[in-house]
PyMOL CGO cylinders between C-alpha atoms (Angstrom):
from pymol import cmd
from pymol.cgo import CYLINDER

trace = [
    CYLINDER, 0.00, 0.00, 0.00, 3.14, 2.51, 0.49, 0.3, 1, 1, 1, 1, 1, 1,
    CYLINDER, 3.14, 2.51, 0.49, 5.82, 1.18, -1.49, 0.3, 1, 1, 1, 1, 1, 1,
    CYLINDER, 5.82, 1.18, -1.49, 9.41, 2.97, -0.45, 0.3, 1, 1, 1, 1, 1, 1,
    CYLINDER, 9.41, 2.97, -0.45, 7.73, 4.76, 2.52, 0.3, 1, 1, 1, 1, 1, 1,
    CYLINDER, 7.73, 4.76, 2.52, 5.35, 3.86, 6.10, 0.3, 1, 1, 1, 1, 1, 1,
    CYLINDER, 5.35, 3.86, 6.10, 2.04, 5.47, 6.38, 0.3, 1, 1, 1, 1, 1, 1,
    CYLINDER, 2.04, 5.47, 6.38, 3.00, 8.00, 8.84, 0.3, 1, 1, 1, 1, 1, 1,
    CYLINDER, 3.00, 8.00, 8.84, 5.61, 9.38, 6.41, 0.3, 1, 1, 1, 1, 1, 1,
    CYLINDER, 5.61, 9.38, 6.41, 3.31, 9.32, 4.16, 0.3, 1, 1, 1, 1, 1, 1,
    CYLINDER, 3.31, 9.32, 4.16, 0.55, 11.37, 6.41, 0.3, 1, 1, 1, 1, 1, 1,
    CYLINDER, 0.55, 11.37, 6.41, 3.67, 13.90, 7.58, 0.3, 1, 1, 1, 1, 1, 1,
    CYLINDER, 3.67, 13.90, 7.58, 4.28, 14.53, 3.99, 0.3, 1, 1, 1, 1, 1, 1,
    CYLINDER, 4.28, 14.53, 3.99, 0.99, 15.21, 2.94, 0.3, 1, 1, 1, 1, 1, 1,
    CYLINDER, 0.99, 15.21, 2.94, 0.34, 17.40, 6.39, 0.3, 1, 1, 1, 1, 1, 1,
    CYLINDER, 0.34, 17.40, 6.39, 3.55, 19.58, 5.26, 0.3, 1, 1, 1, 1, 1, 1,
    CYLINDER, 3.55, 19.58, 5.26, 2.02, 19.90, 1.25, 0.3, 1, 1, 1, 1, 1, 1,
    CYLINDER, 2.02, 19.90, 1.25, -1.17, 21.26, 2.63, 0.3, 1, 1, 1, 1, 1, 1,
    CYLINDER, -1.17, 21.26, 2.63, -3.19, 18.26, 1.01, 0.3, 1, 1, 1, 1, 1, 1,
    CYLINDER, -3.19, 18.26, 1.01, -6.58, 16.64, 2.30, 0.3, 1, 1, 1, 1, 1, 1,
    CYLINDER, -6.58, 16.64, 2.30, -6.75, 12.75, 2.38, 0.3, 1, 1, 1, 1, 1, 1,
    CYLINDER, -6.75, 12.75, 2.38, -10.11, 12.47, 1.61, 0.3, 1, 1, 1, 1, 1, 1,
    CYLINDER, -10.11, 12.47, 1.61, -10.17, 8.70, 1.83, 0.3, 1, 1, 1, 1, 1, 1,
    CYLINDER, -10.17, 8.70, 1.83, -7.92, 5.61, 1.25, 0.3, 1, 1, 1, 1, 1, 1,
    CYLINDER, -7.92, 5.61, 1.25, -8.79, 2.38, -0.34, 0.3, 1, 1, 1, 1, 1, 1,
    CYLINDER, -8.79, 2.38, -0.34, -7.97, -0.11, 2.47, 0.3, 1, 1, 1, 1, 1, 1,
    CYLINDER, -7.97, -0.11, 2.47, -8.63, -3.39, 4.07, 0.3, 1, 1, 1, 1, 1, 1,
    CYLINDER, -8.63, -3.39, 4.07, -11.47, -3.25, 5.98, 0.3, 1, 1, 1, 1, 1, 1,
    CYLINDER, -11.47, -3.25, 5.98, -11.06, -3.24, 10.03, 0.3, 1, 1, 1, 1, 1, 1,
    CYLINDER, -11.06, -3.24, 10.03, -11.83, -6.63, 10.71, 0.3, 1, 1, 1, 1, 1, 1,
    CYLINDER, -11.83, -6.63, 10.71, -9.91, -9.48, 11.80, 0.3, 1, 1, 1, 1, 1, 1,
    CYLINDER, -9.91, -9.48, 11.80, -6.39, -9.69, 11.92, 0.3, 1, 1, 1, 1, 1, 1,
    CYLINDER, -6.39, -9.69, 11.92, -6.72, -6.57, 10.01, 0.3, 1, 1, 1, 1, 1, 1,
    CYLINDER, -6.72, -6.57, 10.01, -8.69, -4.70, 12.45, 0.3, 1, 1, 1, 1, 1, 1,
    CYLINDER, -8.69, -4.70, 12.45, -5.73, -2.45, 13.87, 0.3, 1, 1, 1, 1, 1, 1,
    CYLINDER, -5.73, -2.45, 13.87, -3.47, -2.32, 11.19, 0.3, 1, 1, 1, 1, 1, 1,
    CYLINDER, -3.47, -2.32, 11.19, -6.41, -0.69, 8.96, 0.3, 1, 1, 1, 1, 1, 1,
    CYLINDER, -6.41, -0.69, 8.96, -7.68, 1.45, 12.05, 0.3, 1, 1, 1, 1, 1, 1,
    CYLINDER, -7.68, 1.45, 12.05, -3.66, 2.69, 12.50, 0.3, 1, 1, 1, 1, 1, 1,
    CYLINDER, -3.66, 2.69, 12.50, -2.85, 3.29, 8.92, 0.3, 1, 1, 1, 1, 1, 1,
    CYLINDER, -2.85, 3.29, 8.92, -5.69, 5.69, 8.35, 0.3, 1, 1, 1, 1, 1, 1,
    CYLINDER, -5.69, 5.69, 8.35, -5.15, 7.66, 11.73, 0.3, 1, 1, 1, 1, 1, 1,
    CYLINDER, -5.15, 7.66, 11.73, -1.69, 7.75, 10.22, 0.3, 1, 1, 1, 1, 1, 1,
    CYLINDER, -1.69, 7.75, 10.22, -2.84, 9.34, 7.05, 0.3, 1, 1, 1, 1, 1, 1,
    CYLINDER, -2.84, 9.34, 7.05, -5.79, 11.54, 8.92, 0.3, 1, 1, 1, 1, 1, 1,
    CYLINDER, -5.79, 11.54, 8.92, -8.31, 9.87, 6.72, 0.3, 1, 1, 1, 1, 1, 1,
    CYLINDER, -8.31, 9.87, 6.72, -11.39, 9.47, 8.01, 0.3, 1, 1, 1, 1, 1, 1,
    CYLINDER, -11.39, 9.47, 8.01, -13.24, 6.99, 5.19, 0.3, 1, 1, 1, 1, 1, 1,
    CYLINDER, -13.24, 6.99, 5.19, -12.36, 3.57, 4.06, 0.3, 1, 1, 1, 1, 1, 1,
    CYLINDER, -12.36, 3.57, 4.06, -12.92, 2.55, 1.35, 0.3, 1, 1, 1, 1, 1, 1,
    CYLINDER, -12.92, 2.55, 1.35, -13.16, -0.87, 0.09, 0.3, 1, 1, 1, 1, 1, 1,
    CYLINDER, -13.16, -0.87, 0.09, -12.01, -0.86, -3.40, 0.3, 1, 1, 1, 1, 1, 1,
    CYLINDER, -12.01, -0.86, -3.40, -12.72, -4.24, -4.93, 0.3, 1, 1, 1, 1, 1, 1,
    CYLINDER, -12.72, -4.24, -4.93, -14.88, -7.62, -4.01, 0.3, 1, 1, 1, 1, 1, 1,
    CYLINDER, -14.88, -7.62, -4.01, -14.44, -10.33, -6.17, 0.3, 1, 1, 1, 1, 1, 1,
    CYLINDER, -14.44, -10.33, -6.17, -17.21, -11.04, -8.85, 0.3, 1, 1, 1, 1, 1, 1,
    CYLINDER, -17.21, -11.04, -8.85, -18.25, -14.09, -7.15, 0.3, 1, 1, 1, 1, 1, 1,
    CYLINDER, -18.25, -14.09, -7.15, -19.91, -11.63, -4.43, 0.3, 1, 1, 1, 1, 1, 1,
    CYLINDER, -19.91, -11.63, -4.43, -22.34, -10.96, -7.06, 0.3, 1, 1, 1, 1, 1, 1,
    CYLINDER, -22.34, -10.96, -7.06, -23.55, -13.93, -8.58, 0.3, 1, 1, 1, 1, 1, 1,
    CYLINDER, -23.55, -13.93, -8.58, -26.26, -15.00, -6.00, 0.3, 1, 1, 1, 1, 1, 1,
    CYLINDER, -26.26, -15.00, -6.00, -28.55, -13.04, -3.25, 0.3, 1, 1, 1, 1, 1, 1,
    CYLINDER, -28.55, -13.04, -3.25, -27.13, -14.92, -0.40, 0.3, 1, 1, 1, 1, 1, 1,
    CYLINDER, -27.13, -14.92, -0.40, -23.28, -13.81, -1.60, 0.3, 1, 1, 1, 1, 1, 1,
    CYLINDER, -23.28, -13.81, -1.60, -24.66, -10.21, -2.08, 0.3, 1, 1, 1, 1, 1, 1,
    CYLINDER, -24.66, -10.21, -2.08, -26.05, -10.52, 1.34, 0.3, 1, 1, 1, 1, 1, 1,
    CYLINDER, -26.05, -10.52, 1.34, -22.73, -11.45, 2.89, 0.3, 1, 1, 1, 1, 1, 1,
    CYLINDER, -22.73, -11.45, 2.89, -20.71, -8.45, 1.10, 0.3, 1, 1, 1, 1, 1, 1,
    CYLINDER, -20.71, -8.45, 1.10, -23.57, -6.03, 2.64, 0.3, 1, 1, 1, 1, 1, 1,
    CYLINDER, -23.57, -6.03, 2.64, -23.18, -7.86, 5.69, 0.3, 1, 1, 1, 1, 1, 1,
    CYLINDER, -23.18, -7.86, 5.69, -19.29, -7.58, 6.30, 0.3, 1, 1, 1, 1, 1, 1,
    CYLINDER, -19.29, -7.58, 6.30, -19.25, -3.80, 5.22, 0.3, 1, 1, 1, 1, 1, 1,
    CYLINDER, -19.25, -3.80, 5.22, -21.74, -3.17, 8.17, 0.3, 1, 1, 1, 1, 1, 1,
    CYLINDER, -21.74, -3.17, 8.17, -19.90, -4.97, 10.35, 0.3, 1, 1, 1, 1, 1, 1,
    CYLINDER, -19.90, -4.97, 10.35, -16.67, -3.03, 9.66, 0.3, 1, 1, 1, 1, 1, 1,
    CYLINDER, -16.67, -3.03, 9.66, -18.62, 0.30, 9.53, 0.3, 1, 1, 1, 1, 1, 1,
    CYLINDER, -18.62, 0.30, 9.53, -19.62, -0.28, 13.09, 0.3, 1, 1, 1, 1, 1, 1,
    CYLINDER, -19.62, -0.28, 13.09, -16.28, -0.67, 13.93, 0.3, 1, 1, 1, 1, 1, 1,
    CYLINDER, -16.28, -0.67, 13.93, -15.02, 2.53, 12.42, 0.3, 1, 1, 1, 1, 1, 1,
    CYLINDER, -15.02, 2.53, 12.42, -18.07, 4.58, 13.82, 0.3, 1, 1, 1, 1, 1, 1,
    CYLINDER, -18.07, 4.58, 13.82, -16.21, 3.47, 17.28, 0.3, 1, 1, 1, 1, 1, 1,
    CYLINDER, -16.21, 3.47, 17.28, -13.02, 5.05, 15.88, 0.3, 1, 1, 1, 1, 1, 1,
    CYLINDER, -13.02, 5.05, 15.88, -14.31, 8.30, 14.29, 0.3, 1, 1, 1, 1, 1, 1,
    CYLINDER, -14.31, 8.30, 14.29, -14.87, 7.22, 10.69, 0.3, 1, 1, 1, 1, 1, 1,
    CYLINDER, -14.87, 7.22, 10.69, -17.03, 5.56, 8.12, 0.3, 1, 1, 1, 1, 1, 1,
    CYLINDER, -17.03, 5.56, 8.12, -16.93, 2.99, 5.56, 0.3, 1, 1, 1, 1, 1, 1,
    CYLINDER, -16.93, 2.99, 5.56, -17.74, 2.98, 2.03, 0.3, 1, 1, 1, 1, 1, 1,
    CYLINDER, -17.74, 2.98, 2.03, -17.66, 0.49, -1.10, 0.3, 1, 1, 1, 1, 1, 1,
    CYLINDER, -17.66, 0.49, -1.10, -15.43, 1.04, -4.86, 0.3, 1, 1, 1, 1, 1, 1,
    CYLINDER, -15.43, 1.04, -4.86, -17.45, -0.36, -7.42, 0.3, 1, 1, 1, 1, 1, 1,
    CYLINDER, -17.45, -0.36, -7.42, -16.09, -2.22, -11.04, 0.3, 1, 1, 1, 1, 1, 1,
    CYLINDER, -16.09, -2.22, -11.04, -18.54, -4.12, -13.28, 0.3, 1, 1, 1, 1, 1, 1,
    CYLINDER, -18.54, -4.12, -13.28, -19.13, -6.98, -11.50, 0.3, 1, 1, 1, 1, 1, 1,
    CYLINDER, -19.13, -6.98, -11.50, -21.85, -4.85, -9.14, 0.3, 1, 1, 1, 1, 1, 1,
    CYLINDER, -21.85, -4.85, -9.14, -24.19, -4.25, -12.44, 0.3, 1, 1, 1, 1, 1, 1,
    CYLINDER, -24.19, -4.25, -12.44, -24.90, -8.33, -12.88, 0.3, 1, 1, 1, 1, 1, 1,
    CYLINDER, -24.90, -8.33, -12.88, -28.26, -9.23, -12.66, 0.3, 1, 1, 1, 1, 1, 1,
    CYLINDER, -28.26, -9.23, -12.66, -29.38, -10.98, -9.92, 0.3, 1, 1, 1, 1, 1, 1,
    CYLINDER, -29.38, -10.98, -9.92, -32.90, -12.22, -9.66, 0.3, 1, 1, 1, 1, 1, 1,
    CYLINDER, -32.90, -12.22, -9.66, -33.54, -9.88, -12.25, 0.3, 1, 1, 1, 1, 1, 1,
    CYLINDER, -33.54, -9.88, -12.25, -32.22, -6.70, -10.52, 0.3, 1, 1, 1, 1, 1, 1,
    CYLINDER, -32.22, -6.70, -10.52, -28.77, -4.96, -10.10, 0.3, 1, 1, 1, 1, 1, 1,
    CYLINDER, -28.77, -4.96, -10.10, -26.79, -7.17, -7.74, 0.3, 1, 1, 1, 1, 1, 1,
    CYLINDER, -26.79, -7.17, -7.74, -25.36, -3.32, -6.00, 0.3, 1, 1, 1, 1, 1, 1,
    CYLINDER, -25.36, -3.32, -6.00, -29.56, -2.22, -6.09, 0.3, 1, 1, 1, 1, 1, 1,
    CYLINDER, -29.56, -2.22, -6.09, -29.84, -5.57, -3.70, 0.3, 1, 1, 1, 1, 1, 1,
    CYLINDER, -29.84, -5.57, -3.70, -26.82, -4.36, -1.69, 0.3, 1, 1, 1, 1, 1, 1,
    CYLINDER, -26.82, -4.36, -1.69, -28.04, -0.94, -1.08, 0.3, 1, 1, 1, 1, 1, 1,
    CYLINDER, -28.04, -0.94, -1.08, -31.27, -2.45, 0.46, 0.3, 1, 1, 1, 1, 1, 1,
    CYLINDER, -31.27, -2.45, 0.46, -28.93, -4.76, 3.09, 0.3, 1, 1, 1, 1, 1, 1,
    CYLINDER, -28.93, -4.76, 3.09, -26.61, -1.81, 3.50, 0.3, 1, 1, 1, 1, 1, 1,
    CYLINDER, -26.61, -1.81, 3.50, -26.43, 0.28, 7.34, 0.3, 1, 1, 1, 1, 1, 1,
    CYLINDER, -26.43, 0.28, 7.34, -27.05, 3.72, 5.82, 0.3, 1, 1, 1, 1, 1, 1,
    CYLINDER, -27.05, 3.72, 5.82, -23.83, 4.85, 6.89, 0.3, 1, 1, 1, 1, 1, 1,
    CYLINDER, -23.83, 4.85, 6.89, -22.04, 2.99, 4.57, 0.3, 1, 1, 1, 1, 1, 1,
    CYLINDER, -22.04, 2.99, 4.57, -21.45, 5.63, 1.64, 0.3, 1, 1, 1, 1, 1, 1,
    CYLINDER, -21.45, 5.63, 1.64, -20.83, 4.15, -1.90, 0.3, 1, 1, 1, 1, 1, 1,
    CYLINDER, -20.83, 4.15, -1.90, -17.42, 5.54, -4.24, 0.3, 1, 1, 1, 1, 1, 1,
    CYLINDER, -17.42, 5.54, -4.24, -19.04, 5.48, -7.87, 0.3, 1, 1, 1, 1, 1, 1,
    CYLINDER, -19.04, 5.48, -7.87, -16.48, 4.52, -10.37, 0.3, 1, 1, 1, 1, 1, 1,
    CYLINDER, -16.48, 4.52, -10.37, -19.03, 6.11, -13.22, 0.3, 1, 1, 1, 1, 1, 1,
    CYLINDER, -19.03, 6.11, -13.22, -16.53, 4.66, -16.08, 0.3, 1, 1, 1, 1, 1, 1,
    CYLINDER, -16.53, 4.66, -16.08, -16.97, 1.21, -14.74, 0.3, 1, 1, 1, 1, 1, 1,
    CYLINDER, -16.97, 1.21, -14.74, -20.62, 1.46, -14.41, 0.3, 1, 1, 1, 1, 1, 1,
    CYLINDER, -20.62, 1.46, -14.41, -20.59, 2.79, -18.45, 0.3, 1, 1, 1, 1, 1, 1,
    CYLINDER, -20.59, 2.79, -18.45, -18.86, 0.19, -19.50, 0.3, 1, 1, 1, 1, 1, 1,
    CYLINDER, -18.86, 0.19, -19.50, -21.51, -2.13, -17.49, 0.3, 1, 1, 1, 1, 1, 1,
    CYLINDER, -21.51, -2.13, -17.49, -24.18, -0.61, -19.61, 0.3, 1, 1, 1, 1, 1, 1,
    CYLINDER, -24.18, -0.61, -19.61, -25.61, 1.56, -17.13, 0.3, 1, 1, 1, 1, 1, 1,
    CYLINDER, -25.61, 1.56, -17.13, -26.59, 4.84, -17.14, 0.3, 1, 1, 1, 1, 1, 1,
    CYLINDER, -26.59, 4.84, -17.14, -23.82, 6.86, -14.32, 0.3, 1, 1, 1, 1, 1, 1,
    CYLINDER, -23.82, 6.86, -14.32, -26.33, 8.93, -13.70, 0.3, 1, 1, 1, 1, 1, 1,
    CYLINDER, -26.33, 8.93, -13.70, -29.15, 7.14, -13.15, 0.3, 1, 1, 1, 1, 1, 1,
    CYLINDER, -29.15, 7.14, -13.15, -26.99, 4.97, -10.73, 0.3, 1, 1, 1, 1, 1, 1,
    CYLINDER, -26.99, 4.97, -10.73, -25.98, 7.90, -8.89, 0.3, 1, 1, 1, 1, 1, 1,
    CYLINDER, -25.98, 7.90, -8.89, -29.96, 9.41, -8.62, 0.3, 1, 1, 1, 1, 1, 1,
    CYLINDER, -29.96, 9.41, -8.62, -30.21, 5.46, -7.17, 0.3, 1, 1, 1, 1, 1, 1,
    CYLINDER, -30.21, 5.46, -7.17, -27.55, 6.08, -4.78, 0.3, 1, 1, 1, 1, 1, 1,
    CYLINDER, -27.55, 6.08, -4.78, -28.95, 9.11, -3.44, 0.3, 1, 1, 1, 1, 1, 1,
    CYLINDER, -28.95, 9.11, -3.44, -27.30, 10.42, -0.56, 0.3, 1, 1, 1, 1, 1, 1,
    CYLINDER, -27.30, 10.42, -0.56, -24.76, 7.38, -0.33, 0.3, 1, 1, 1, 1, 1, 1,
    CYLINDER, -24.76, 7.38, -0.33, -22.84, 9.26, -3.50, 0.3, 1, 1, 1, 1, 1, 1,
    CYLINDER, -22.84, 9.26, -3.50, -20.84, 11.16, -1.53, 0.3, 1, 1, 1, 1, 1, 1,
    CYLINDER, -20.84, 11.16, -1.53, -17.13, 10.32, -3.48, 0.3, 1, 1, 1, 1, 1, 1,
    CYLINDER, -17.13, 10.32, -3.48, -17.11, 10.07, -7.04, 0.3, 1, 1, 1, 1, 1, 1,
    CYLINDER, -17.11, 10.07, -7.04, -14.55, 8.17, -9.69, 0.3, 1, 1, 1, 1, 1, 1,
    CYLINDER, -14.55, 8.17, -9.69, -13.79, 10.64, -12.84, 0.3, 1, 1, 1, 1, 1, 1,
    CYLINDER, -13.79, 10.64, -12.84, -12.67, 8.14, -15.19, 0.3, 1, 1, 1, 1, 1, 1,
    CYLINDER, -12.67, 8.14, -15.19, -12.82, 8.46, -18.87, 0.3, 1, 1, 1, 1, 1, 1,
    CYLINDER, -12.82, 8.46, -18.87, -11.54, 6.47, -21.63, 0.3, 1, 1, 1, 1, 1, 1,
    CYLINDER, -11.54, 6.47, -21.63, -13.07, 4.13, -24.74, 0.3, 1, 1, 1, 1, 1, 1,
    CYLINDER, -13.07, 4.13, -24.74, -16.18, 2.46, -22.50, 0.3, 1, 1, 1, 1, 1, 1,
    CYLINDER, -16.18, 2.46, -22.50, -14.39, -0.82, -22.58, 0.3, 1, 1, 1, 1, 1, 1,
    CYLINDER, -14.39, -0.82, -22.58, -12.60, -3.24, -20.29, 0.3, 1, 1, 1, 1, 1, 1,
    CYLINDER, -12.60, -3.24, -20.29, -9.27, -3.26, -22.04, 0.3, 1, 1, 1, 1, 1, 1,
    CYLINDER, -9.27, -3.26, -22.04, -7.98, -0.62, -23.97, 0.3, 1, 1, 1, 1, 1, 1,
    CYLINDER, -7.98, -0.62, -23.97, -6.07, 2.54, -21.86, 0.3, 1, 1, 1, 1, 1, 1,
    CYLINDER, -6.07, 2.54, -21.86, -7.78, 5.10, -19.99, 0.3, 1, 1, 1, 1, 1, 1,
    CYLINDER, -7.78, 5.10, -19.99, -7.75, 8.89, -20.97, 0.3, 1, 1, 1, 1, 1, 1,
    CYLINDER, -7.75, 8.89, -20.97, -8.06, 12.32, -19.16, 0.3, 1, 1, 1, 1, 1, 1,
    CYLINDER, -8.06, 12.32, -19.16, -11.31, 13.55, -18.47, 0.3, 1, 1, 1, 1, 1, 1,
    CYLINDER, -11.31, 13.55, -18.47, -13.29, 15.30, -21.09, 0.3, 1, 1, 1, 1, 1, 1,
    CYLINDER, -13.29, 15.30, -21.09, -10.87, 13.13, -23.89, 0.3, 1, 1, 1, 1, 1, 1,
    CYLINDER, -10.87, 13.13, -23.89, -13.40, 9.71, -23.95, 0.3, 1, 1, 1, 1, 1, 1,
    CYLINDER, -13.40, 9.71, -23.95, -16.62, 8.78, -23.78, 0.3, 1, 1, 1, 1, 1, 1,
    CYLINDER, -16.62, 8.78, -23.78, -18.23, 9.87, -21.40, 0.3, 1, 1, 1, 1, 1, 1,
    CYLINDER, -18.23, 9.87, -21.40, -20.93, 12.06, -20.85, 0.3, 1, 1, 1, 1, 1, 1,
    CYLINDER, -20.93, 12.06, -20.85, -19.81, 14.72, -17.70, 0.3, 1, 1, 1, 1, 1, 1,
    CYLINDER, -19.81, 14.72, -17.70, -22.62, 17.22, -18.10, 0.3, 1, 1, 1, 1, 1, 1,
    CYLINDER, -22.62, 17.22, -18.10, -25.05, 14.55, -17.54, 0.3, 1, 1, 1, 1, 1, 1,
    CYLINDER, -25.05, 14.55, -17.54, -23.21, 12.40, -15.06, 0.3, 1, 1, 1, 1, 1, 1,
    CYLINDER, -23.21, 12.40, -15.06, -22.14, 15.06, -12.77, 0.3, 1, 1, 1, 1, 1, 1,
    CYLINDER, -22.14, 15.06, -12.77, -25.53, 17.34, -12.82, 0.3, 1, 1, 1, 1, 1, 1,
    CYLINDER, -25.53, 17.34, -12.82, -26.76, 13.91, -11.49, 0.3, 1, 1, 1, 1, 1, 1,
    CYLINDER, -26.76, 13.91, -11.49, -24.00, 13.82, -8.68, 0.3, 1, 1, 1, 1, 1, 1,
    CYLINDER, -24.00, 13.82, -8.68, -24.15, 17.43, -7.86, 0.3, 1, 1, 1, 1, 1, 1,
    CYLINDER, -24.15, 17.43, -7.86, -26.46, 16.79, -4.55, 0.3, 1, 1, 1, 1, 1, 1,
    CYLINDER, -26.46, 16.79, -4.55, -24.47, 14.62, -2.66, 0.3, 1, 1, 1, 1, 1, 1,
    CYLINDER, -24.47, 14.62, -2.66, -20.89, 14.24, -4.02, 0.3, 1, 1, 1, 1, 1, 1,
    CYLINDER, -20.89, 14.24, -4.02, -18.26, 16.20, -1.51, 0.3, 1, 1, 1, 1, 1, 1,
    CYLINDER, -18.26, 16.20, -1.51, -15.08, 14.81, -3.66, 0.3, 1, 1, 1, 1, 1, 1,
    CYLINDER, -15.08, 14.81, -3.66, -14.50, 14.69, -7.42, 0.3, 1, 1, 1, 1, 1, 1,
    CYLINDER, -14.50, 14.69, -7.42, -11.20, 12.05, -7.68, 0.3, 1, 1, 1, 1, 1, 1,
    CYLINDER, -11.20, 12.05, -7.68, -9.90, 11.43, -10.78, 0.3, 1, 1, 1, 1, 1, 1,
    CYLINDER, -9.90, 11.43, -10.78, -8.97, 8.04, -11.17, 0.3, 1, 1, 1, 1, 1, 1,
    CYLINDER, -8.97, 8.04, -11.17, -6.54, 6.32, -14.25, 0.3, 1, 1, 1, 1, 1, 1,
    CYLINDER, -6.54, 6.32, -14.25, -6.58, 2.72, -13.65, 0.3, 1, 1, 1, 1, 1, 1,
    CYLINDER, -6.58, 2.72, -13.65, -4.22, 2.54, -16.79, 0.3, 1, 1, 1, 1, 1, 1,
    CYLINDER, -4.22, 2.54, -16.79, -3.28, 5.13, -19.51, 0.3, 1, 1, 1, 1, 1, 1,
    CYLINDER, -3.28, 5.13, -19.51, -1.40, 5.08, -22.59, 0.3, 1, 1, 1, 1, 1, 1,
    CYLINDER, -1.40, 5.08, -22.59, 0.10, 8.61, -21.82, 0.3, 1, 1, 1, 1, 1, 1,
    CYLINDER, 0.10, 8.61, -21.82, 2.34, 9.94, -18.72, 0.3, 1, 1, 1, 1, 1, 1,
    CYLINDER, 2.34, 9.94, -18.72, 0.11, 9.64, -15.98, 0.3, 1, 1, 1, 1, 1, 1,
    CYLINDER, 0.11, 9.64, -15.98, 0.43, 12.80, -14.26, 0.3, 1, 1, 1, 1, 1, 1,
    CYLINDER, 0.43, 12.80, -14.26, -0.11, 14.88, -17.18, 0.3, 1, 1, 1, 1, 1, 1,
    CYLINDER, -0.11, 14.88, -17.18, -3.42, 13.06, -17.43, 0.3, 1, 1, 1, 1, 1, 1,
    CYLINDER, -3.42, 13.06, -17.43, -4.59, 13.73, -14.07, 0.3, 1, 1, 1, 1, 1, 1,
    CYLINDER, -4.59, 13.73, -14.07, -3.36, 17.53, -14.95, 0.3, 1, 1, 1, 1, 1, 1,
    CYLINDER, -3.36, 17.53, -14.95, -5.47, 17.69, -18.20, 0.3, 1, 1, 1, 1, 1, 1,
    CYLINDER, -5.47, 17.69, -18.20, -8.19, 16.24, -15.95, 0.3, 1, 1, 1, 1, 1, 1,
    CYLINDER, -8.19, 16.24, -15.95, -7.94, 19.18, -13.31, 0.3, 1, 1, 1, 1, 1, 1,
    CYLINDER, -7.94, 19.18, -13.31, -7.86, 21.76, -15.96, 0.3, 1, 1, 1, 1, 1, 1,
    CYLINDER, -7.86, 21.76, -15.96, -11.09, 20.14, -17.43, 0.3, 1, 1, 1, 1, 1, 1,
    CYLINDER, -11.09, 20.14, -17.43, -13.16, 19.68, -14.64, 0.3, 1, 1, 1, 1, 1, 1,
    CYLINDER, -13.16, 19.68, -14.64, -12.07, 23.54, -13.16, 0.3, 1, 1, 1, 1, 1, 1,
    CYLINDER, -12.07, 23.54, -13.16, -12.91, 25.03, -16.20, 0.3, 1, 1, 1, 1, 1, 1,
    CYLINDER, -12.91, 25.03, -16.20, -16.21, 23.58, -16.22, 0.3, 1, 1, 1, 1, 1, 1,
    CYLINDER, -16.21, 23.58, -16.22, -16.83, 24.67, -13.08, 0.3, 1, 1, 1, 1, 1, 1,
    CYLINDER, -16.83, 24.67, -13.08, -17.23, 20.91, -11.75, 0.3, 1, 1, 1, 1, 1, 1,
    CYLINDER, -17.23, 20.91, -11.75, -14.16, 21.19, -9.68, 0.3, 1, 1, 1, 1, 1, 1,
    CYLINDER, -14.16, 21.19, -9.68, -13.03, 24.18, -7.51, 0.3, 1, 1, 1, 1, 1, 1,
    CYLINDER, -13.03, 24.18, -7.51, -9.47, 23.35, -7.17, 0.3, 1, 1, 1, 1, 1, 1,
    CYLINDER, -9.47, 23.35, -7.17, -7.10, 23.46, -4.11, 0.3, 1, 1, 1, 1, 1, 1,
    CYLINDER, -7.10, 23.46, -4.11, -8.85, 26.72, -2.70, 0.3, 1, 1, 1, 1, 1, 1,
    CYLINDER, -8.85, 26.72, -2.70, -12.34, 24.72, -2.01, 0.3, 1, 1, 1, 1, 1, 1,
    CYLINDER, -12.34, 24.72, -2.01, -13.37, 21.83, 0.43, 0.3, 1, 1, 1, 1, 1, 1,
    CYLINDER, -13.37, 21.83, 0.43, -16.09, 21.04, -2.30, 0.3, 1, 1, 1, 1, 1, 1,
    CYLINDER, -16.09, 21.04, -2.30, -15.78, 18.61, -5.04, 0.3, 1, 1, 1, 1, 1, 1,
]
cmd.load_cgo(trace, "trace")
């Protein structure tokens, strides 16, 4: 998780750049894991974890749905103890159909409503579903949002924002009640990296989406 460095060098570092950790994909804090997790983020003075990934074969049946839903509740209770909240990363796997419905819409239903929800809106596009009509879904779970462009498919490299496919006036006039955090996400990119994330900043700022270092808002 911090190749070449420790979390709290990491947190001191960020402290001393004036950035925000808004929130830190991460274990959950359960198990063996429990203090590690619970450390690492007090380290980094993030207050949400997020779980980034489940395997697909959480989403092929109710009762494995169920069980997801059921170990994010149990590891938001034990963040509430600790000052902090727990949320879920979604890929494709989420948008499978499970007697006939949305595998995530059945999660959402078993979900403690403290457990907010990080929509990667790329990955949802490229699971044929609407962003935006995911996010209106989501409601007042949406409070971190993925801004992820690219080609809409599972393989070929990711671009900046506003260079791909998708459709930001609509997605993000549909995240605009709830979202607190804009994060641009690359999970790959056939460019340099950084200067993707930059043309990404300028895009979003000059749309008026993102308010730059200056603003607590997304």
């Amino acid at each position: 998780m911090f190749p070449g460095t420790t979390p709290a060098a990491a947190g001191k570092l960020f402290r001393e750049l004036g950035l925000t950790v808004t929130s830190a994909h991460s274990a959950l804090p359960l198990g063996d894991k429990k203090n590690e997790v619970l450390d690492n983020m007090a380290a980094l003075g993030a207050k949400r974890i997020v779980l980034a990934w489940l395997a697909p074969e959480f989403f092929e049946d109710l009762g494995k749905v169920y069980q997801a839903a059921d170990m994010l509740n149990g590891a938001a209770e034990v963040a509430r103890e600790h000052g902090m909240t727990v949320g879920y990363h979604n890929h494709w796997q989420e948008f499978n159909l499970v007697d006939g419905r949305p595998a995530y819409e059945h999660m959402l239903e078993r979900l403690d409503p403290s457990v907010f929800w990080e929509l990667d809106t790329y990955w949802a596009h490229v699971a044929e579903h609407d962003p935006a009509e995911v996010l209106r879904k989501l409601g007042s779970r949406a409070t971190l949002i993925h801004v992820k462009d690219g080609p809409g498919n599972m393989t070929d490299p990711m671009t900046a924002a506003g260079e791909g496919v998708m459709d930001w006036p609509h997605v993000l006039t549909a995240a605009e009640p709830h979202a607190e955090w804009l994060i641009v996400e690359l999970d790959r990119c056939a460019t340099d990296m950084m200067a993707a994330v930059d043309r990404s900043y300028r895009y979003l700022t000059s749309k008026g989406w993102g308010h730059g270092a200056a603003s607590s808002k997304a």
